[in-house]
N, C-alpha and C positions, 0 to 999 in steps of 0.2 A: 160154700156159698159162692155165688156166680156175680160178679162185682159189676156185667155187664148189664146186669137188668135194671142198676138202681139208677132212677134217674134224679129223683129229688139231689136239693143240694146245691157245692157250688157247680154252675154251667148246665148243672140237670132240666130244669125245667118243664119237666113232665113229658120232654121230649125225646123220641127215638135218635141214637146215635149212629149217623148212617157212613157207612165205612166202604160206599162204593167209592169207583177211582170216579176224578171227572176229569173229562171229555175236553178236549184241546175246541180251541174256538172251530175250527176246521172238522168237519168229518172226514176227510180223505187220510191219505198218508201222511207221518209224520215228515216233512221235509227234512234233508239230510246236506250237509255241510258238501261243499263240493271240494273232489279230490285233488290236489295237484302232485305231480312227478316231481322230485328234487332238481331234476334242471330248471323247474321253475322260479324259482325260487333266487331272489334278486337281494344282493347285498349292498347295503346303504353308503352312501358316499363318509360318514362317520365311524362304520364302522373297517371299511378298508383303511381309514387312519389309524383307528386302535389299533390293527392287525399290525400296521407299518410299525407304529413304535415298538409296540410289543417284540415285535421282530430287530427292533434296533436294541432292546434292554437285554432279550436275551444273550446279544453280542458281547454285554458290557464286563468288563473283569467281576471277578466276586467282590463280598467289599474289605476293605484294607484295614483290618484289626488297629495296624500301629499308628497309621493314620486317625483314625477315629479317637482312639486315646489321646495322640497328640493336640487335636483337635476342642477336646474335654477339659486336657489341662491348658489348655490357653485360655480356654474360655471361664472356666473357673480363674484364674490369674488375672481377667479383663484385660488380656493381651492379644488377646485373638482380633484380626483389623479387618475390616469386611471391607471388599472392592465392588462399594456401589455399581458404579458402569458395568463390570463385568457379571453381575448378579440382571440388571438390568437387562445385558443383553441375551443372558441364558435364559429369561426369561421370555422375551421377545422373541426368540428362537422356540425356542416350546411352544408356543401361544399356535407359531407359525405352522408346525406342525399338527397342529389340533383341527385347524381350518383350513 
């Protein structure tokens, strides 16, 4: 049985089901994206920051195991004391880097 002839139904409506392509508003050629050479190609003033940092993290030591636990157990203990200003200023230093 050829399930293309039946048109009754749902969407059927007695109607031939026409399976040609259509035709772009234009009849000429399809326009085509235009090429550029990789020297063209311009990198954003955000992204040469990424790059910078990025270039300054990979500098950074790996991270210090026994520090980090030290770090753990003070803070579980509530003996760990944070240096507002100094977080502050690492802060405002990073910011300064981004922009």
């Amino acid at each position: 049985m050829n399930i293309n002839k039946i048109t009754t139904g749902i969407g059927g409506g007695g109607q031939a089901r026409n399976t040609d392509k259509v035709s772009g508003a234009g009849s000429g050629p399809t326009p085509k994206a235009e090429s550029t050479n990789s020297s063209d190609v311009k990198i954003s003033h955000q992204s040469k920051s990424i790059r910078q940092i990025e270039a300054e993290v990979a500098k950074l030591p790996d991270i210090d195991d026994a520090a980090v636990e030290r770090i753990k157990g003070a803070l579980a203990n509530n003996e760990y004391k944070i240096d507002y200003e100094r977080l502050a200023g690492k802060m405002i230093k990073y910011d300064g880097l981004l922009n």
